[in-house]
C-alpha positions in Angstrom: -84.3 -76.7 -134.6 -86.6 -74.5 -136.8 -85.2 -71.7 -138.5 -86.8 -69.0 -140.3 -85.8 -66.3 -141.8 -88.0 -63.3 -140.5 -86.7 -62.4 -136.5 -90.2 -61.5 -135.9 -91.8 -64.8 -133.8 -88.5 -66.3 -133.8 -88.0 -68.5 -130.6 -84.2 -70.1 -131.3 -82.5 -68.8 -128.9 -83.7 -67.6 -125.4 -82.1 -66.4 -122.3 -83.5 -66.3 -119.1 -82.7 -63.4 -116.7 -82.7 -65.1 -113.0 -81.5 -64.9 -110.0 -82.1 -66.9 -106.7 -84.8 -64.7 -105.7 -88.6 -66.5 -105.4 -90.0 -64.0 -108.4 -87.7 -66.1 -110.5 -89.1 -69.3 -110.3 -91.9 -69.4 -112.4 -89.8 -67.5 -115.2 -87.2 -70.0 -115.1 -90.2 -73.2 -115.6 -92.1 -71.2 -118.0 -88.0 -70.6 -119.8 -87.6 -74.4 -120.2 -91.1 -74.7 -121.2 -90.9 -72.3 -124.1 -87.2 -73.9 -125.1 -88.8 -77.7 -124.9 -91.8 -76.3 -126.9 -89.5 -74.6 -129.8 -86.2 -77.1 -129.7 -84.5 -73.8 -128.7 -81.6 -73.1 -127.1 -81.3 -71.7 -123.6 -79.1 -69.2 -122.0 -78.9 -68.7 -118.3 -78.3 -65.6 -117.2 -78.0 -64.2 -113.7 -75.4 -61.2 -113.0 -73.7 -60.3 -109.7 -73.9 -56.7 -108.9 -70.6 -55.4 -107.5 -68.0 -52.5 -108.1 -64.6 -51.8 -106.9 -65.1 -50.4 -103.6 -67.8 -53.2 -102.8 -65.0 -55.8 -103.9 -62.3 -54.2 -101.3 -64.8 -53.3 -98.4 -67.4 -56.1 -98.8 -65.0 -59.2 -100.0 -66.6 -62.0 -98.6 -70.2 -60.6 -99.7 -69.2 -60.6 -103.0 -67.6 -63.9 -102.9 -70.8 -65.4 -101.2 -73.3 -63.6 -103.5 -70.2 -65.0 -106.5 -71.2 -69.0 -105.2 -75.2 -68.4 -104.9 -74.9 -67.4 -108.3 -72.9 -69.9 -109.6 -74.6 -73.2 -108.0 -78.0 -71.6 -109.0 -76.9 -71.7 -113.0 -75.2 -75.2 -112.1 -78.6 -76.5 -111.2 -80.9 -74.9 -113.7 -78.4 -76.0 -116.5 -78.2 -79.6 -115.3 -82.5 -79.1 -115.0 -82.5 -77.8 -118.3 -80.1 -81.3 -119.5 -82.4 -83.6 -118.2 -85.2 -81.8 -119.9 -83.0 -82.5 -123.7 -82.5 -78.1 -123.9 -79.1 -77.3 -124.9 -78.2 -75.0 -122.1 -75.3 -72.8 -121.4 -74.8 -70.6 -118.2 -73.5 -67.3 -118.4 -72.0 -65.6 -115.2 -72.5 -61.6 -115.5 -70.2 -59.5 -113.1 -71.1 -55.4 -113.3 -73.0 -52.7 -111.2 -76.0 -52.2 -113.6 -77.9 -56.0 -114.3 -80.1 -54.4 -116.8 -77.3 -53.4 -118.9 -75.7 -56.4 -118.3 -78.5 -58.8 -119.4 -79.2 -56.6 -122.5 -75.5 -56.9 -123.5 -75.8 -60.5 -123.0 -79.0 -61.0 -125.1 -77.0 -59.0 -128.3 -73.8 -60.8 -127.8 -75.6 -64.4 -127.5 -78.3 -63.3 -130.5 -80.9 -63.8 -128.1 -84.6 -63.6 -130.0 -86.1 -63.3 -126.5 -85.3 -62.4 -122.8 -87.6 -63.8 -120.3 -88.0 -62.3 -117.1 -89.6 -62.6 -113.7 -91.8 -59.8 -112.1 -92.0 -59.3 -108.3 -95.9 -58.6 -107.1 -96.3 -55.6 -105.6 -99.4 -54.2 -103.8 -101.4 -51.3 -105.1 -100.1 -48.3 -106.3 -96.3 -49.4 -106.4 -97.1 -52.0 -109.4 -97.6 -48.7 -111.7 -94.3 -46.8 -110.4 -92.3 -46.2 -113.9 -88.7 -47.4 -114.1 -89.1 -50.8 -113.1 -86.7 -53.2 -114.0 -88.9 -55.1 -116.1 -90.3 -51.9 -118.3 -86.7 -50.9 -118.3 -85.4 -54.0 -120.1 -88.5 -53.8 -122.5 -87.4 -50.3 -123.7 -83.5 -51.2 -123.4 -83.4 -54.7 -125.4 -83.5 -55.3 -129.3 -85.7 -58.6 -128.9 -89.3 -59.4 -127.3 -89.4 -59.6 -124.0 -91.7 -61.8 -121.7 -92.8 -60.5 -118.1 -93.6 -63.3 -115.8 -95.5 -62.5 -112.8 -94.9 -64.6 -109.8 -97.5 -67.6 -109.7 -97.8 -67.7 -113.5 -97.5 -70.9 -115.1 -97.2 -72.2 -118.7 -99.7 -71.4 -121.1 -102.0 -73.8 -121.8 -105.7 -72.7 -122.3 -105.8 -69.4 -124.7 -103.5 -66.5 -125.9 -105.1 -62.7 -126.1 -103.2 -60.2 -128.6 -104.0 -57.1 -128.1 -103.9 -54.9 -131.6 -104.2 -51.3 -132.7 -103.6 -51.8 -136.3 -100.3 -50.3 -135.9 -96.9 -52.5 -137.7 -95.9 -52.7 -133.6 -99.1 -54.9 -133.4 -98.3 -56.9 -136.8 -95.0 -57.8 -134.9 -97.1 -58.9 -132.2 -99.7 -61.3 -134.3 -96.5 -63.3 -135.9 -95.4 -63.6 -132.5 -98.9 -64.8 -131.3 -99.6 -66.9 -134.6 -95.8 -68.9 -134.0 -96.7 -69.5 -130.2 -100.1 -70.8 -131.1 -99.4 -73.1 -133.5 -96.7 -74.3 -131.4 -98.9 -74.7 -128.1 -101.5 -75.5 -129.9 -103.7 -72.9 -128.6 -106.4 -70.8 -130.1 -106.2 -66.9 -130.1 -108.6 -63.9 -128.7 -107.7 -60.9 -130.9 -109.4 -57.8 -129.3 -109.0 -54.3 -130.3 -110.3 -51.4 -128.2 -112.4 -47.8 -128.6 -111.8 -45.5 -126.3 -115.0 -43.1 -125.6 -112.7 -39.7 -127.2 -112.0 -42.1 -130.9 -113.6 -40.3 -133.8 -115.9 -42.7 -135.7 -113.8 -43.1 -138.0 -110.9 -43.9 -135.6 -113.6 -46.7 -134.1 -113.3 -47.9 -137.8 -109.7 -48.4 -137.4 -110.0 -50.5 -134.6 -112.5 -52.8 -136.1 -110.8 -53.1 -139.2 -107.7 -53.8 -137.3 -109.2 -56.6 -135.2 -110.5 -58.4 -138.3 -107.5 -58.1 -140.4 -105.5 -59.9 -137.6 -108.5 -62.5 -137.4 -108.1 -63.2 -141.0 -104.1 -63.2 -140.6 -104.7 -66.3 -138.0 -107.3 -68.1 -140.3 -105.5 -68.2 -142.8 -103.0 -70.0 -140.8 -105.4 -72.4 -139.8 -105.5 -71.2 -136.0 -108.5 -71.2 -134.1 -109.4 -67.6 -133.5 -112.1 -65.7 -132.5 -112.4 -60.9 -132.4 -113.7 -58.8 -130.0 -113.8 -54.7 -130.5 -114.0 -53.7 -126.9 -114.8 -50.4 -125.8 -112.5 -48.2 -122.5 -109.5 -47.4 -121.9 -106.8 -49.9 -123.1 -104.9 -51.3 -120.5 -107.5 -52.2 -118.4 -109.4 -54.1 -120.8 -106.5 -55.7 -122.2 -105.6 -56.9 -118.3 -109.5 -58.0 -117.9 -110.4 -59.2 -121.1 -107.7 -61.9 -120.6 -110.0 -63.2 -117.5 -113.0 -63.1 -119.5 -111.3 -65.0 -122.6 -109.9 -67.8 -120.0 -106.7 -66.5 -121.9 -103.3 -67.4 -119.6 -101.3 -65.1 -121.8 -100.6 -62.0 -123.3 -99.4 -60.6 -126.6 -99.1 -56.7 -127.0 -96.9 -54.7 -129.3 -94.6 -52.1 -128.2 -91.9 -49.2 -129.4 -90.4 -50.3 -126.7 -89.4 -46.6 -125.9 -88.6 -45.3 -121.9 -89.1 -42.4 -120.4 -91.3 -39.2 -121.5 -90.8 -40.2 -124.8 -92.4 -43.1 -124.7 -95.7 -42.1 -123.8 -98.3 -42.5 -125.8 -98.6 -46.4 -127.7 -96.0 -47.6 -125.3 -97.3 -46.7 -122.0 -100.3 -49.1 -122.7 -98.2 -52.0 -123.1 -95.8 -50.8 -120.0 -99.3 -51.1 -117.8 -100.8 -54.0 -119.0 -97.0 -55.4 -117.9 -97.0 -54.0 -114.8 -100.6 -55.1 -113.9 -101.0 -58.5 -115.5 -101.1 -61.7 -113.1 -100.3 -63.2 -116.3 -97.4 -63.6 -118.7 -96.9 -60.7 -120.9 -94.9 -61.2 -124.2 -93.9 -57.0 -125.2 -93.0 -57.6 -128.9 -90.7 -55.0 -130.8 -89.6 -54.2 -133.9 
């Protein structure tokens, strides 16, 4: 397995948040992918939501939701086996999942959660307080969003950067998958039309410095300084790149707090059809 000594672009131990719904599929493939592709190991995680009353009034539900659960890890391990991942299930029992899967990453060291996203039509994909958002402001580690229908990388990865050290997490992450996949990198930086021009200096500056960064680790890269608002270029620049995921830094704060460098990354999650790695510090 490789080690290093920086957590930043670490991928040694990951656990996958699933449960037996479809949105889960492709994060579970895209899981094993990422584990085969690192020699890392791979936790399986799925949690049954129940409380007290639920166990005394709804018994058999429980029990039945108990053995969906458990055969679902059974398999995935045993998939994840016959793929050479070391593999361990771990069976979560609590009312809130979130909390339960962000305890789980800390206790198991995880250096990334990976998680599936259910598409939703319209104007319910940018409702705040998804799960997903939720466990990118809640865990410690990066998080990646997969959409259903994504698949493994395999054509190009876009980082988005602002020139901000959130972003600098973000290009280790992106350089380490690259070189891994073997993939080249689109590193775009965007203007919006109210940035000062000295703040449109940033931006440039910030897009080249991350160019150079990847250079100089011999990765195919090429820069873009794109001009609108953020989120939406990020989502469409990916399309025009042939990109098939994305790298964005984040706070990783919730709520009213987070607003500001944050929400940008908490769109770009919630309208990607693609993978979304959300990198912290």
């Amino acid at each position: 397995m490789d080690s290093q000594l920086s957590p930043i672009g670490r991928f040694e131990r990951i656990l996958l948040a699933t449960d037996a719904t479809p949105r889960s599929v492709d994060a579970q493939r895209i899981a094993m992918a990422m584990a085969r592709a690192f020699g890392a190991a791979l936790h399986l995680a799925s949690v049954i939501v129940t409380h007290p009353i639920a166990e005394e009034v709804a018994y058999i539900q429980v029990e039945a939701a108990g053995s969906e659960v458990r055969e679902l890890l059974e398999r995935l391990e045993k998939q994840a086996q016959d793929m050479g991942i070391a593999a361990q299930k771990i069976l979560l029992l609590g009312r809130d999942p979130l909390e339960m899967i962000v305890q789980a990453a800390e206790e198991h060291r995880a250096d990334l959660i990976v998680m599936g996203r259910r598409e939703k039509p319209g104007l319910l994909r940018r409702i705040v307080g998804t799960t997903t958002t939720k466990a990118i402001g809640s865990a410690r580690c990066p998080v990646l969003v997969v959409p259903e229908g994504a698949t493994m990388w395999q054509r190009r990865i876009l980082l988005a950067t602002d020139g901000s050290r959130f972003s600098d997490a973000a290009a280790v992450a992106a350089a380490r998958l690259a070189e891994a996949c073997r993939l080249p990198v689109s590193v775009i930086s965007t203007i919006r039309a109210s940035f000062s021009a000295e703040r449109a200096a940033q931006a440039a500056e910030a897009a080249a410095r991350v160019h150079g960064y990847l250079a100089a680790r011999q990765i195919e890269a090429d820069q873009a300084v794109l001009n609108g608002e953020p989120d939406e270029l990020i989502v469409s620049s990916a399309a025009a790149f042939g990109a098939d995921l994305i790298v964005i830094g984040t706070h990783g704060r919730t709520g009213w707090e987070r607003l500001g460098v944050g929400s940008v990354a908490e769109s770009v999650v919630k309208s990607s059809p693609l993978p979304v790695l959300a990198v912290k510090l």
